[in-house]
N, C-alpha and C positions, 0 to 999 in steps of 0.2 A: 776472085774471092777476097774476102778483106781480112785481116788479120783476127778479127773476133771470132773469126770461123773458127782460126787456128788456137784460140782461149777457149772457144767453147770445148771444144777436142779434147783437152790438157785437161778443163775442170772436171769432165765426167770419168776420167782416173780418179780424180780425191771422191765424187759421190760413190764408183765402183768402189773403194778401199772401205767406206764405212759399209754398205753395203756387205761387202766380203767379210768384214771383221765381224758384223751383226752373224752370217750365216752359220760362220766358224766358232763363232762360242757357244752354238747350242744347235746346227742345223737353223735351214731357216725358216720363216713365217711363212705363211700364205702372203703376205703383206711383200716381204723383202724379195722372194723366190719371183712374186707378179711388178718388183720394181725392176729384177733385173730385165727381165722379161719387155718390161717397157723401154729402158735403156736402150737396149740392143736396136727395138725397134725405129727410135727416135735416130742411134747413129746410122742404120740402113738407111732412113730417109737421107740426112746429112750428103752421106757420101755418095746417094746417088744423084742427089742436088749438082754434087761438083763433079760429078763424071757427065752429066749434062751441059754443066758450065763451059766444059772442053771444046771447041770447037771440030768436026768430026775430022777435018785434016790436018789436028797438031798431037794425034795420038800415039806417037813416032817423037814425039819432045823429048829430049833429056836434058838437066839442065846442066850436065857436066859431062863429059867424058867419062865415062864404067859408068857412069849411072844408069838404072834401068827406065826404060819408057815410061811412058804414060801408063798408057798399054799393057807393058807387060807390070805394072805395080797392081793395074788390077787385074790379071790374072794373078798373079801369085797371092793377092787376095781372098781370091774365089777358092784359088786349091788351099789357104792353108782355113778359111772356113767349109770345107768340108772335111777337110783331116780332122781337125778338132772334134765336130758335129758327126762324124763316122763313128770315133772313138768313144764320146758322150751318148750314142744312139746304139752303140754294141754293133756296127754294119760295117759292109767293105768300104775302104774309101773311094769312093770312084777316081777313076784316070783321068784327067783335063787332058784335052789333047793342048797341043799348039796356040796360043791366044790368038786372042782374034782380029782379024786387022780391020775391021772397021768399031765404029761409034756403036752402031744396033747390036753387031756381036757382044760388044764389052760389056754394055748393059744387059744384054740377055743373059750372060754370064755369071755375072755377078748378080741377078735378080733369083738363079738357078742356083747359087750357094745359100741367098739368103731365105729361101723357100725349105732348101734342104737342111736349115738350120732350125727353122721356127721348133720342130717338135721337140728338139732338144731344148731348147729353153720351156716350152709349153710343159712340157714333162716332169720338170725339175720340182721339189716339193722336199719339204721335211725328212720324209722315211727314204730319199736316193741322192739327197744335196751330198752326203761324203762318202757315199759307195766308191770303189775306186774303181776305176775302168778302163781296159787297154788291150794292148796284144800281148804284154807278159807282165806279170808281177813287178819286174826292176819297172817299167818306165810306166805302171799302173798311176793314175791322179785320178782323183775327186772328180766328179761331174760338175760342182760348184768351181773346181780350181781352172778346171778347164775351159768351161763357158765365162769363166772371167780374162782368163789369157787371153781370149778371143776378142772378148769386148776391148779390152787394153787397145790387143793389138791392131783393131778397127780403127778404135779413136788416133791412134797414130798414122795408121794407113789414112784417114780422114784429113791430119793435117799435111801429110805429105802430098796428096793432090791439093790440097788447097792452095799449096807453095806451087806445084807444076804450075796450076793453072794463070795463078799471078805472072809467075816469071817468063810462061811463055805467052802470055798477053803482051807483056814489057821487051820479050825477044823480038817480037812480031812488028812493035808499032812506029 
């Protein structure tokens, strides 16, 4: 992956933050609710771009010592896009078992967060952008605050395989 992957990543935090700012001054548009909407949709393609890029036998990569796999980055992707999208859809969170140790797993995985994600963002509108939604009042957020944590924390999960996949191309050759 080339590093503009990892600029693309980083810039759609500054378009999320005005975004976010437009929702928060007054809830948001039809307009703003269907950009984030789009957003999201644009980083799922991204990241499933570079989870393809991965070769299906360096899913097991880390690029350091504690660091966590290939693999398990995207699992713990998929589980914390369905926490979020549990919480923002008022449902149970489902359980991820174990990630998955091949290439067709991780994408089906993570293809199964990003499905169970769409409604929540599809949903989102004027009259439920700052309802706040949760398992209890203390750790209650916004459905706009939430589906943006998410997006953030996509685009970052976005640049961090982009770096795997560089540096175990460069581990490899």
């Amino acid at each position: 992956m080339r590093y503009v992957d990892i600029a693309i990543a980083l810039t759609a935090g500054i378009v999320l933050s005005t975004a976010v700012g437009r929702i928060a001054a007054g809830g948001p548009s039809e307009a703003s609710a269907q950009a984030l909407h789009l957003r999201q949709a644009a980083l799922e393609a991204d990241l499933t771009r570079v989870v393809q890029a991965m070769p299906a036998g360096r899913f097991d990569f880390t690029p350091a010592p504690g660091a966590g796999t290939f693999g398990q980055v995207i699992v713990e992707a998929a589980t914390t896009q369905y926490g979020r999208c549990a919480q923002v859809r008022q449902r149970p969170n489902e359980v991820l078992k174990p990630g998955p140790s091949s290439k067709d797993g991780a994408l089906a995985l993570l293809q199964q967060s990003f499905e169970f994600c769409r409604p929540a963002f599809v949903s989102l509108n004027e009259l439920n952008a700052i309802d706040r939604v949760g398992p209890s009042a203390a750790s209650a957020k916004s459905r706009v605050q939430l589906l943006t944590e998410l997006m953030s924390e996509t685009a970052l999960t976005l640049g961090q395989l982009s770096l795997y996949v560089q540096l175990s191309a460069n581990a490899h050759d």
